[in-house]
N, C-alpha and C positions, 0 to 999 in steps of 0.2 A: 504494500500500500504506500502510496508517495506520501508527502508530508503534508499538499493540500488536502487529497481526502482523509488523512487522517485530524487534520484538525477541523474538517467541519463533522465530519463523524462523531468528534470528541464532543464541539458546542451542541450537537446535535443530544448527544445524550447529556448532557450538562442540563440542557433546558427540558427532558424530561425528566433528569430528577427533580429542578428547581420546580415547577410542577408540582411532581407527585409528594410533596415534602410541605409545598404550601397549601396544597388541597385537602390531606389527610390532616396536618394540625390545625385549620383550621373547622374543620366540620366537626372535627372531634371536641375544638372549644366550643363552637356554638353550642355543642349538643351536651356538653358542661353546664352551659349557660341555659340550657332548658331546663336540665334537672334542678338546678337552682333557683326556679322561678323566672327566666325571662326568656320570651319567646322572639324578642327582637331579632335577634343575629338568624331564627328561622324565617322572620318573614322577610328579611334583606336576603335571605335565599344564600346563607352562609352556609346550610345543611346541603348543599346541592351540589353535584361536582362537575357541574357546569363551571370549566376553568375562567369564563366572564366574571364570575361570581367573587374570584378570590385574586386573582390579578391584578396587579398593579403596576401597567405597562414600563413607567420610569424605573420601577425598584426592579423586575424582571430583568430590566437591557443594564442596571448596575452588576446584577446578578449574574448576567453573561459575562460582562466586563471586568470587572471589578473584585466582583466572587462575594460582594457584601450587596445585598440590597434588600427591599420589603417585600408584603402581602397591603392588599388593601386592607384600609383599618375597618374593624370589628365593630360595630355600633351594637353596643350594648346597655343595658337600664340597668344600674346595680340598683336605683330604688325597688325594682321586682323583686331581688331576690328573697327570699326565705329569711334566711337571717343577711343582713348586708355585711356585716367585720366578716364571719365565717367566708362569704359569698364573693367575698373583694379576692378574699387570698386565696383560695382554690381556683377562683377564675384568672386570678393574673397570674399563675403558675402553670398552669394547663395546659398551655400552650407550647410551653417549652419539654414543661414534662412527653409530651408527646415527640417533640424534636428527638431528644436525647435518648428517647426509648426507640426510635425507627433508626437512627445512628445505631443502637445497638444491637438490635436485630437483625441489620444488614452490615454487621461486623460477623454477626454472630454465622448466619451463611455464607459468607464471604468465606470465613474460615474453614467451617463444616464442609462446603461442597466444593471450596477450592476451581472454581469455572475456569473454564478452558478459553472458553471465547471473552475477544477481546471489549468487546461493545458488554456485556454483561460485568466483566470486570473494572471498565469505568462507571458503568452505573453504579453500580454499587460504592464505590471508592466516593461519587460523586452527593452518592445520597447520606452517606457519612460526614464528608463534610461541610455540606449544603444544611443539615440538619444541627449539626454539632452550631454553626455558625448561623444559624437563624433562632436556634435556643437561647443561645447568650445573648444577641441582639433583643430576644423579648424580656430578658432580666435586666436591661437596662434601669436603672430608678429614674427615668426623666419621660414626663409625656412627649411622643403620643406612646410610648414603648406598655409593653402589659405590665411591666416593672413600677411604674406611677401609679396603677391601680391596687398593687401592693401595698404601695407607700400611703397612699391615700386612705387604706383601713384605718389606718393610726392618726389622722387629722382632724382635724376640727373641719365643720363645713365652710367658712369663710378661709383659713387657712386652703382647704381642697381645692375651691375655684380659683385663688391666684394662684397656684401651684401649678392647674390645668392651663390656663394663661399660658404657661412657657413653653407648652405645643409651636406656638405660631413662630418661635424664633429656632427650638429644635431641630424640628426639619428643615430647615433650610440651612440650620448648622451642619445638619445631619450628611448633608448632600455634598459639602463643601467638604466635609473632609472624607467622603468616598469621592469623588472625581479627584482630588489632590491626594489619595493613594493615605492620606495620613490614617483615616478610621482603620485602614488593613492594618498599618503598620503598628498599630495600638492593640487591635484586637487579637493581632494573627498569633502573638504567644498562648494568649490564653485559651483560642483554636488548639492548636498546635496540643498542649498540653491536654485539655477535655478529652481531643482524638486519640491522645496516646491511652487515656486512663480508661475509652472506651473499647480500644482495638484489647489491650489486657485482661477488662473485665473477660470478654467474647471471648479468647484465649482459655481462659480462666474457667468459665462456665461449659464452652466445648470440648477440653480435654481435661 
C-alpha cells in the first residue's frame, strides 16, 4: 500500500472511530439523564444514532486534525432530576465513565484477538485513544465541559450562573489553543499516561 492510500485509509478509520466513540457516550449519557428524571437530551434526539444528532462538524474536522476536539453539547434540565446534588454528579461523570470503559474494552480485544488486518488494528488503537482523550476533555472543571456540572453540585445558585457565564469565553479559549497545537501539548501527557494505565489494566484482566 503506498503512503497516500494509507493515510486516507488511516483518516478514514480515524473518523469512524471519532464516530462511534461520540455516539455511544453520548446516548449512553442521555439515557443516564432519563433515568434520573430528565427527558431532555431524549427529545433533542440524543438517544438516537442518527450521527446528525451528536456531531459537531468544527470539533469533528479538530478531531481529524488535531486528534483533540468535541460532541455537540448535551442540553440537559438538572432541575428534573430526582435528587439534583446526586443527579449533577452521576450525570457529569457519565460521560467519561463510558469513554474510558470503551478505551478498555477495545484494549481488552485488541489484546485477546491480537487482529491480523490492518484497518481493524487502527481502529481499534484509534478508539483507544479517541476515547481515552474525549474522557479527560469531559472532566475538564470549566463550562461548557461535563466537569462544570460537577462542580456546580457544590455551589450556590447565584454562584452557579456566573460560573456558567465562562462558557462564552471557554470555547473560544478552547479553540485557540487546539488550532495553536498548545491544548495537545498540555493534555497529551496525561493521554499518554490514562492509555498506558489502560493498555495494562487489559493486559492484566486478559492474561
Amino acid at each position: 500500500m503506498d503512503s497516500i492510500s494509507y493515510i486516507l485509509q488511516e483518516h478514514l478509520t480515524l473518523a469512524v472511530a471519532i464516530m462511534f466513540v461520540i455516539i455511544a457516550c453520548r446516548i449512553f449519557q442521555a439515557n443516564i439523564a432519563l433515568v434520573l428524571g430528565d427527558e431532555t437530551p431524549k427529545l433533542n434526539g440524543a438517544t438516537s444514532l442518527n450521527p446528525a444528532n451528536h456531531i459537531d462538524i468544527t470539533g469533528f474536522i479538530c478531531f481529524l486534525v488535531f486528534r483533540f476536539g468535541w460532541a455537540k453539547p448535551m442540553n440537559v434540565n438538572v432541575n428534573n432530576f430526582k435528587n439534583k446534588f446526586v443527579g449533577k454528579i452521576v450525570y457529569s461523570l457519565s460521560s467519561a465513565f463510558m469513554c474510558f470503559l470503551l478505551a478498555l474494552l477495545s484494549a481488552i480485544i485488541f489484546i485477546a484477538v491480537n487482529p491480523k488486518s490492518e484497518i481493524v488494528v487502527i481502529l481499534l488503537r484509534s478508539i483507544i485513544s479517541i476515547s481515552v482523550v474525549f474522557g479527560i476533555i469531559d472532566l475538564i472543571p470549566l463550562p461548557p465541559f461535563d466537569g462544570s456540572i460537577f462542580i456546580s453540585a457544590f455551589l450556590s445558585s447565584d454562584v452557579e450562573y456566573e460560573y456558567f457565564k465562562l462558557s462564552k469565553y471557554t470555547t473560544l479559549i478552547l479553540l485557540v489553543l487546539i488550532v495553536t497545537r498548545t491544548f495537545g501539548m498540555f493534555l497529551s501527557p496525561f493521554v499518554s499516561s490514562v492509555v498506558k494505565f489502560i493498555i495494562n489494566l487489559a493486559i492484566f484482566l486478559v492474561r
